[in-house]
C-alpha positions in Angstrom: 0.0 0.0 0.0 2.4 2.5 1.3 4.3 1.8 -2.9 1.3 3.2 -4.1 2.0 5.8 -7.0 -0.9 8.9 -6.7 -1.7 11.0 -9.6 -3.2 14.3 -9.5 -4.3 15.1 -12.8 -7.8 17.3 -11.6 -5.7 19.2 -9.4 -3.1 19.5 -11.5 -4.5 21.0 -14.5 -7.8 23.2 -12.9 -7.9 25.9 -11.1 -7.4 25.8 -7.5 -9.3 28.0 -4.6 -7.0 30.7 -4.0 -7.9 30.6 -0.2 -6.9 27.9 2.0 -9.1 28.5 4.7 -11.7 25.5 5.9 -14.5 27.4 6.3 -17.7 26.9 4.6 -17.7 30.0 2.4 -18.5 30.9 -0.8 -15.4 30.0 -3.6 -15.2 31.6 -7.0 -13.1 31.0 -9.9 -12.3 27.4 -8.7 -12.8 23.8 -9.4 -12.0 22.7 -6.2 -10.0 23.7 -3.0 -7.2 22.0 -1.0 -7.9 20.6 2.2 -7.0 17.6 4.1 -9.4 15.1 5.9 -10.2 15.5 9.9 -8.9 12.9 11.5 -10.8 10.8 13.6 -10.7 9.2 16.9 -10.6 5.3 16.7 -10.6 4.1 13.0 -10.8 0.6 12.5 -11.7 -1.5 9.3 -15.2 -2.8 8.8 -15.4 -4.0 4.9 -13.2 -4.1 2.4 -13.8 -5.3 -1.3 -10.9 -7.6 -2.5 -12.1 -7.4 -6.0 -11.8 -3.7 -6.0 -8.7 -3.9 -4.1 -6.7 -6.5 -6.8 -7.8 -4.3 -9.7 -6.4 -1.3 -8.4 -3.3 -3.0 -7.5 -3.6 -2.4 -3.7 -2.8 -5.4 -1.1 -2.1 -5.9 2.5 -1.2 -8.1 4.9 -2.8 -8.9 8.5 -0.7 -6.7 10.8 -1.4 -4.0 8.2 -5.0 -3.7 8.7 -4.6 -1.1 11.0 -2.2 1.2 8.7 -5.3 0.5 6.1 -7.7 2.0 8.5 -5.6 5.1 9.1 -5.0 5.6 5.0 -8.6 5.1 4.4 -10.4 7.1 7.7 -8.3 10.0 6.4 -5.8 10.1 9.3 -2.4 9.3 7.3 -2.0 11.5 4.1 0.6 9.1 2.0 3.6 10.3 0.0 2.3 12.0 -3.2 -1.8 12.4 -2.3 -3.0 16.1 -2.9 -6.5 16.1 -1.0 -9.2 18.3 -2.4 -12.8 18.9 -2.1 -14.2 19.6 -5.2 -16.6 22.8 -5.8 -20.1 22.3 -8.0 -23.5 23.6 -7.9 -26.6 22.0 -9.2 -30.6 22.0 -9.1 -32.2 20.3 -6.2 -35.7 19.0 -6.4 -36.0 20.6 -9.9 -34.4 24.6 -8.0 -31.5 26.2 -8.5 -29.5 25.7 -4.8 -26.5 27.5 -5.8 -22.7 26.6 -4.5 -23.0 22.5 -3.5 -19.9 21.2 -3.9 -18.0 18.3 -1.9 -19.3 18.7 1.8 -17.7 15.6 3.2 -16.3 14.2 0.8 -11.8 14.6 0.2 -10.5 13.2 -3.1 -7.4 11.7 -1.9 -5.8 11.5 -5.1 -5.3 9.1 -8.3 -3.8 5.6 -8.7 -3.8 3.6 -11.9 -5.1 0.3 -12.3 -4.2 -2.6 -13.0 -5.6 -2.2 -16.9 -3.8 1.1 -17.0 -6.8 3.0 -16.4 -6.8 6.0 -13.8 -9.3 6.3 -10.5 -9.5 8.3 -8.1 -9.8 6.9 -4.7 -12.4 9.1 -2.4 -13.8 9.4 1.2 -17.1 9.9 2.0 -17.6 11.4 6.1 -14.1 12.4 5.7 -14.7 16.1 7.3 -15.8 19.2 7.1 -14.8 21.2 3.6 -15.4 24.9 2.9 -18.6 23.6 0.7 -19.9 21.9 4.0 -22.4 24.8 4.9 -23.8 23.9 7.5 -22.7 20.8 8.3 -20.0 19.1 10.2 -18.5 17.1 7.1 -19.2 13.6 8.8 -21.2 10.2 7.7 -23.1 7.9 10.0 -22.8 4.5 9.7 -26.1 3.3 8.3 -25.9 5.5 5.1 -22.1 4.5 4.9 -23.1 0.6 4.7 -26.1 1.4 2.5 -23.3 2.9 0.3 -20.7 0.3 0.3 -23.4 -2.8 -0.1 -25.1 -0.9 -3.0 -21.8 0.2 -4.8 -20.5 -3.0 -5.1 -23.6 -4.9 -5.9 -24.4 -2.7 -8.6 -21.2 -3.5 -10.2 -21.9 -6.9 -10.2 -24.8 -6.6 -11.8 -23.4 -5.0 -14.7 -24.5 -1.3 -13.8 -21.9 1.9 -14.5 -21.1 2.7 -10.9 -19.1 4.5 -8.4 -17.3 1.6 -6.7 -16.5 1.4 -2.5 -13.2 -0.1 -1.7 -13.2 0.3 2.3 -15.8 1.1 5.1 -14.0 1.9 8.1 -15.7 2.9 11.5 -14.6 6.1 13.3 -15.1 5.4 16.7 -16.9 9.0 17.2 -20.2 9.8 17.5 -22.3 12.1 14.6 -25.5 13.4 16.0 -28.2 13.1 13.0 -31.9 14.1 12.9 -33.0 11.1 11.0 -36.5 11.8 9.6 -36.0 16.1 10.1 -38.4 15.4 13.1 -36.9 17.2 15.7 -35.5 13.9 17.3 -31.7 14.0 16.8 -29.0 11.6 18.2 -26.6 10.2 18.0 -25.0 7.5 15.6 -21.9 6.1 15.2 -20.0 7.3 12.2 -18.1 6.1 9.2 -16.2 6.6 6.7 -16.0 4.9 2.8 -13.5 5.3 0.5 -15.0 5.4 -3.0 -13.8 4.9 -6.6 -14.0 6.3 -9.8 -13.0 7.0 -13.1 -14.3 10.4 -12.3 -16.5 12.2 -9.6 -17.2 15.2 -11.9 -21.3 16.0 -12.1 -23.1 18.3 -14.1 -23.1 20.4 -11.4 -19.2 21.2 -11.9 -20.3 22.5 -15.2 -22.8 24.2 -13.7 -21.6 26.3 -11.1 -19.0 28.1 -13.8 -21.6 28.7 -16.1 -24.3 30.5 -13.1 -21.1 32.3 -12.0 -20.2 33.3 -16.1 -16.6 31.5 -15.4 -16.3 30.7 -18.8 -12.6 30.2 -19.0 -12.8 27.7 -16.0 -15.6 26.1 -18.0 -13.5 25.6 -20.3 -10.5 24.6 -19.0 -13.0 21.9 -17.0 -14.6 20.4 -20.3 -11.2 20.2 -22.4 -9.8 17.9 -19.1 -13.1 16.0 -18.9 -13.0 15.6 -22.6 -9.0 14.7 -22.9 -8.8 12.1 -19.6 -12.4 10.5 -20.8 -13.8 11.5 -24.2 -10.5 11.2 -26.4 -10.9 12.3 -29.4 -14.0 13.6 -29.1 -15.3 17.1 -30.1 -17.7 19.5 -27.7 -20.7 18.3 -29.6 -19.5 14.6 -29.6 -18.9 15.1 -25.7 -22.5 16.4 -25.4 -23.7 13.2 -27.4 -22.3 10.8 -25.8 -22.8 12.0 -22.2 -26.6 11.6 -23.2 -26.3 8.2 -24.9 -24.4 7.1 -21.6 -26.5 8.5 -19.4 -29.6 7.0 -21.6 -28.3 4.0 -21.2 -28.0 4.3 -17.4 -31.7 4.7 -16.8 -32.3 1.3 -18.9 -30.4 -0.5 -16.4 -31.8 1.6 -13.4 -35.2 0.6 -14.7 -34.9 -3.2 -16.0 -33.2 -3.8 -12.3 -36.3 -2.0 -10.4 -33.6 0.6 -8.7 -34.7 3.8 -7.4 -32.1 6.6 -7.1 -34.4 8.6 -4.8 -32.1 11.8 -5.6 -31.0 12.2 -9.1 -30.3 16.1 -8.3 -28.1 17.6 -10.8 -25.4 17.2 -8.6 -26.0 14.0 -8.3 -25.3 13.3 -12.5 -22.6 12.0 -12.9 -20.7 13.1 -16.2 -19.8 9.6 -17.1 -23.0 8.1 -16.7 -22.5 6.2 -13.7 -24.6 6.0 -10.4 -23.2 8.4 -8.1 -24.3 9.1 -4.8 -26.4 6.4 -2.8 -28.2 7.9 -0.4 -32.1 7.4 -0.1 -32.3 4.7 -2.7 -34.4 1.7 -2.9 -35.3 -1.6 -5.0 -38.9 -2.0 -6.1 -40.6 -4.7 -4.1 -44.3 -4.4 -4.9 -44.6 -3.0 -8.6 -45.1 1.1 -8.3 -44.1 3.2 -11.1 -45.1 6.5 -8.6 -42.9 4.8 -5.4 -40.0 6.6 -4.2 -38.2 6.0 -1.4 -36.9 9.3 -0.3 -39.5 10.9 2.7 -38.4 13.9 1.7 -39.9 12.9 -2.0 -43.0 11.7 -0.8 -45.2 14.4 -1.6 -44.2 15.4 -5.3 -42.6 12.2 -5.7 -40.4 13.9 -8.1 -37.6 11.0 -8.3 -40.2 7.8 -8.3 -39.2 5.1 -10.4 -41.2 5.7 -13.1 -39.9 9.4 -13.5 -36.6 8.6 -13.9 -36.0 8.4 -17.4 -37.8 11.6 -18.0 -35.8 13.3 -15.2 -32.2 12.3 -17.1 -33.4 14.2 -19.6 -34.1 17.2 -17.6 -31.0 17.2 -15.7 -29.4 17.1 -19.4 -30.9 20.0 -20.6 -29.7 22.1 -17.7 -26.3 20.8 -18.2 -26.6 21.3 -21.7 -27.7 25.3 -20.5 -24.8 25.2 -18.6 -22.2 24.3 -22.1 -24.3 26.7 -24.3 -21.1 29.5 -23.8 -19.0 26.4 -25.4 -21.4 24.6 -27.8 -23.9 25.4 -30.3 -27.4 25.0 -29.2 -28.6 23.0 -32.3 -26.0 20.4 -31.4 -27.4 20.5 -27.7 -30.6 20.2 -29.3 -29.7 17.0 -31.2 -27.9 15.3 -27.8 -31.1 15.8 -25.9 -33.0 13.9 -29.2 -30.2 11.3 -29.1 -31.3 10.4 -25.4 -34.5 10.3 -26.2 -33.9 7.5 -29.0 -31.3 5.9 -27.5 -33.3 5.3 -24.1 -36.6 3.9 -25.9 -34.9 1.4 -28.3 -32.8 0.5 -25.2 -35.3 0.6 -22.7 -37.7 -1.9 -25.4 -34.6 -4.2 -26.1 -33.9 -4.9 -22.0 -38.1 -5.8 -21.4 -38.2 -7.8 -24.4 -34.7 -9.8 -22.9 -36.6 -9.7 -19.6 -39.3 -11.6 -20.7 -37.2 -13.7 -23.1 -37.9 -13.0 -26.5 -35.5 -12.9 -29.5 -37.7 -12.1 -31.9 -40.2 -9.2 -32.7 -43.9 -9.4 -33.7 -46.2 -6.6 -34.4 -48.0 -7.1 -31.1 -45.1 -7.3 -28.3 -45.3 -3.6 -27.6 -48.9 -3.8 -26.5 -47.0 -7.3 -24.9 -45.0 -4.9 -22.8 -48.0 -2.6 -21.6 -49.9 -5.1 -20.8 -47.6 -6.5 -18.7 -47.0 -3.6 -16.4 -51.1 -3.6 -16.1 -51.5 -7.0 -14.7 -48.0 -6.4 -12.2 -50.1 -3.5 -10.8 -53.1 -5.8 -10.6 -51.9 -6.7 -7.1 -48.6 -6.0 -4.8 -46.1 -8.2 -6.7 -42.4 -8.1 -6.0 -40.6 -6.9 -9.5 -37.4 -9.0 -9.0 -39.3 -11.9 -7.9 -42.0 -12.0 -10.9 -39.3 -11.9 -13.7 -37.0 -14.2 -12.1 -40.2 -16.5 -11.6 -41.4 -15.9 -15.8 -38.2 -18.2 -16.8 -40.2 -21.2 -14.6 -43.4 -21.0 -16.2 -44.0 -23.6 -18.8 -45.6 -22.2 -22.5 -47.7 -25.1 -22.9 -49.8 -25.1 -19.3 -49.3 -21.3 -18.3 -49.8 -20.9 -14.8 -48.9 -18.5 -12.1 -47.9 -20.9 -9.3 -44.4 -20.8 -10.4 -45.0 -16.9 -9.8 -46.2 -17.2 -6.2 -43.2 -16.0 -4.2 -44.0 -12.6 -5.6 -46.5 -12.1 -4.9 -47.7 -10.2 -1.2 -51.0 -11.4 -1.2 -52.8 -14.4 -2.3 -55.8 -12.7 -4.4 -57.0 -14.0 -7.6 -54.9 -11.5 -10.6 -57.1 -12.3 -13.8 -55.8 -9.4 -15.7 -52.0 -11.2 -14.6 -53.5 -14.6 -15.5 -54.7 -13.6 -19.0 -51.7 -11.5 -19.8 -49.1 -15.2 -18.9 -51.7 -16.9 -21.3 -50.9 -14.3 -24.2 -47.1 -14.3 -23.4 -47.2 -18.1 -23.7 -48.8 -18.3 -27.1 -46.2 -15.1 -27.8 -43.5 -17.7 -26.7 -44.1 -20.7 -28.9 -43.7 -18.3 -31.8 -40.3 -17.8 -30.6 -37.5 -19.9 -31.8 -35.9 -21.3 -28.4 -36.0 -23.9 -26.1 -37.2 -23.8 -22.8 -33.6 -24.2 -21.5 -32.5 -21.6 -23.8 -35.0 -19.2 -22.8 -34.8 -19.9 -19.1 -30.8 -19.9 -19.7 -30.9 -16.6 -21.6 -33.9 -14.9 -19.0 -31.2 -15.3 -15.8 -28.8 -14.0 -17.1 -30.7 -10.6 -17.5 -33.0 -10.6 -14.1 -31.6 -10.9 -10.9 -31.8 -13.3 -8.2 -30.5 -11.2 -5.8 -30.5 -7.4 -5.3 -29.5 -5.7 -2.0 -33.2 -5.2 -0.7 -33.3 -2.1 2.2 -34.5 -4.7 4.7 -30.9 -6.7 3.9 -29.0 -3.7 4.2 -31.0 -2.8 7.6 -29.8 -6.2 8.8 -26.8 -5.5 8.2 -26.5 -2.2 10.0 -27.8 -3.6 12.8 -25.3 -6.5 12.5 -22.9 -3.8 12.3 -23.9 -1.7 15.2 -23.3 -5.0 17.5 -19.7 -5.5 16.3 -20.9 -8.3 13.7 -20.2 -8.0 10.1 -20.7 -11.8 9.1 -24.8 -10.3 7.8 -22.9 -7.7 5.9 -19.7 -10.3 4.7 -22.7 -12.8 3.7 -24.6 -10.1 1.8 -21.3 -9.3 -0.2 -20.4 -12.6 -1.3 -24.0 -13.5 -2.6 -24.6 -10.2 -4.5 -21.3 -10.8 -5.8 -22.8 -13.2 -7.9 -26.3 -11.5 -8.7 -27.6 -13.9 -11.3 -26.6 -17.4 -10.4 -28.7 -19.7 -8.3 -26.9 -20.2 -4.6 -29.7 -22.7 -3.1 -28.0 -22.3 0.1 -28.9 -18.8 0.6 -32.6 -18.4 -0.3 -33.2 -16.6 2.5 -31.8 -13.6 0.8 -34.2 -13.7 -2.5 -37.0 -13.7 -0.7 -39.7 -10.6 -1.0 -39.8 -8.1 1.8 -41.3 -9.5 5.3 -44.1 -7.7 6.7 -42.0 -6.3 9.7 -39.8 -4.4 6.9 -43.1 -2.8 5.7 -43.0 0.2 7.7 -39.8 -0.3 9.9 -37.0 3.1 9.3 -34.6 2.3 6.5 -36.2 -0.8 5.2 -38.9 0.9 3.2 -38.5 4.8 2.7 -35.7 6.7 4.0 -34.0 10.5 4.2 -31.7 12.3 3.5 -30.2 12.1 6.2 -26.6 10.2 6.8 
């Protein structure tokens, strides 16, 4: 660990805060400023992902977990790491908020991988930064597992993705009103160190454009643009951030995921998830659920909105690069995401549902689908792992049971499975192929809020085998693991209602 080589390529080639004061204040002219992590009282080592940690070339031995808890609690700056928080702005809840920017989280620096590709290593609850406002820089423990399981997870199932390398514990206390009900207390805090090609959001781009910093603007783009767009020209850049970021909210929305913030600063550039805070997984089918409290009455960021609220968050960041790039080109990105998403969004359903072919009628296919799932509370993981099971020639919904919360007759479900069977005998597969084909696109296991509530509370006791078990099977998403059913099960009743196994805050 202590051989690692850091780069520092954001801080190298934008413009720095002139003032090194950390204060929260407001910073002009700047990408980010310079400031260390606070250190913290007890760090020890919680989690750590070994598959992270082998492609990024870092190892360690035994003795040296507790150096690892020092590098990655922010307590030991190593040779060559140039901390920085960086500075953004972006649109919350569809409103301009102004100056955002890094609050508690400290870029340590960059390391190259083992494919020659450069990431830059992060920590989240790492301290107070002059773009904390008002608050004290830290991250409780619950969001900080939430994080880490959720991170990883979604890599394995094949989503773009921040990464989490380490979750170390702090051994301090962070006082946190959970539910903004006037009932703070305290929580033990955490910190995770997170990975990435790139933490840069649409809200970097923003914050120089509200503040008419066009020559940091530009200096920010042609770095984005060199270190991840080679090649590419400002309306190529444009393009392709809305292809990728198209092709996000496909896999957000075949997998049932549910941001629960997708603020501008909350985009990232590269189109990868960024920023797991109040998410959730749909258990019963609910295109209008969110699970973010604070969400609950406009339900902005529900999962059915998503795809439209990409698209918005787009066209503020393409606001943002009209000083740069001509608005007809702008104009033809936000098109692009438009065609890109549907076509996308079509292919993953019709894979979900295992069809290789296409017939005049499989769009109404698709609608009616979604009908029958609202027919009744019926788990969305669950049903279209269950679809491979059900046999063409006597279709039946016992093999869907499990998904279902209630046992209530579902005719509108019932005659939709006898349609899609007559739909699948058309197809040219076997039943092996199709069932082969159907698992590897829907999910056995997905890290369910009531699993990652266990796992706090594991956590809170001193035991992290809930949280090691959770890793190992969602590291392996799509295979059958008889042995631990008990994690693809649908949401128990005492989850319903329970805080942070159904909807949660903002809060961490």
């Amino acid at each position: 660990m202590q051989d690692l080589a850091f780069e520092n390529s954001f801080v190298r080639e934008l413009p720095a805060d002139t003032v090194l004061v950390n204060e929260p204040r407001p910073v002009a002219n700047a990408a980010y400023t310079r400031v260390e992590p606070t250190p913290v009282a007890a760090p020890r080592l919680l989690a750590w992902s070994e598959d992270l940690a082998q492609y990024l070339g870092i190892a360690f031995s035994p003795d040296e977990k507790p150096f690892i808890a020092e590098v990655f609690s922010g307590n030991r700056i190593l040779s060559g790491m140039q901390p920085y928080a960086a500075r953004y702005g972006g649109h919350q809840f569809g409103h301009w908020a102004g100056q955002l920017g890094d609050g508690r989280a400290i870029t340590l620096g960059e390391i190259i991988a083992t494919d020659g590709r450069r990431h830059e290593l992060q920590l989240k609850g790492a301290g107070r930064t002059p773009y904390s406002r008002t608050a004290d820089g830290r991250a409780v423990l619950r969001s900080s597992v939430r994080e880490f399981l959720c991170s990883e997870a979604m890599h394995a199932l094949g989503v773009p993705t921040t990464r989490a390398l380490s979750l170390v514990a702090t051994g301090e206390a962070v006082i946190r009103d959970m539910f903004y009900d006037g009932n703070p207390r305290p929580e033990p805090g955490a910190v995770v160190c997170r990975v990435a090609p790139s933490f840069v959001r649409f809200g970097n781009f923003q914050i120089h454009a509200a503040h008419q910093e066009h020559k940091a603007l530009k200096r920010l783009l042609d770095y984005v643009i060199r270190e991840h767009f080679p090649q590419s020209s400002y309306e190529d850049f444009f393009r392709e951030a809305c292809v990728r970021t198209a092709r996000l909210m496909v896999d957000w929305m075949r997998l049932g995921f549910v941001h629960g913030v997708m603020n501008t600063d909350n985009m990232s550039i590269l189109g990868l998830t960024i920023d797991y805070g109040p998410y959730g997984w749909l258990e019963g089918y609910d295109p209008l659920w969110t699970p973010n409290t604070t969400d609950a009455q406009g339900r902005r960021y529900a999962y059915g909105q998503q795809p439209h609220i990409a698209q918005w968050n787009l066209a503020r960041l393409a606001e943002a690069l009209l000083p740069l790039v001509p608005r007809e080109a702008l104009e033809q990105g936000l098109a692009l995401y438009s065609e890109t998403f549907n076509a996308s969004w079509q292919q993953a359903f019709f894979s979900k549902i295992g069809l290789t072919s296409r017939n005049d009628g499989d769009e109404e296919l698709l609608r009616e689908l979604f009908e029958g799932l609202a027919e009744g509370e019926t788990d969305f993981t669950l049903f279209f792992r269950g679809l491979a099971e059900v046999a063409p020639e006597r279709p039946s919904l016992e093999p869907l049971r499990r998904a279902f919360y209630a046992d209530a007759p579902r005719p509108r479900l019932q005659a939709w499975l006898e349609r899609y069977a007559s739909r699948l005998i058309q197809d040219d597969s076997t039943a092996e192929e199709r069932k082969s084909r159907m698992n590897r696109v829907n999910p056995r296991y997905v890290p369910r809020n009531y699993l990652a509530q266990l796992a706090i509370d594991g956590l809170e006791k001193g035991d992290a085998s809930v949280l090691e078990r959770l890793m190992r099977v969602l590291a392996r998403p799509y295979d059958e693991q008889p042995e631990e059913d008990t994690l693809a099960e649908r949401r128990p009743e005492w989850a319903r209602h329970r805080a942070g196994c159904s909807a949660l805050s903002c809060s961490s």
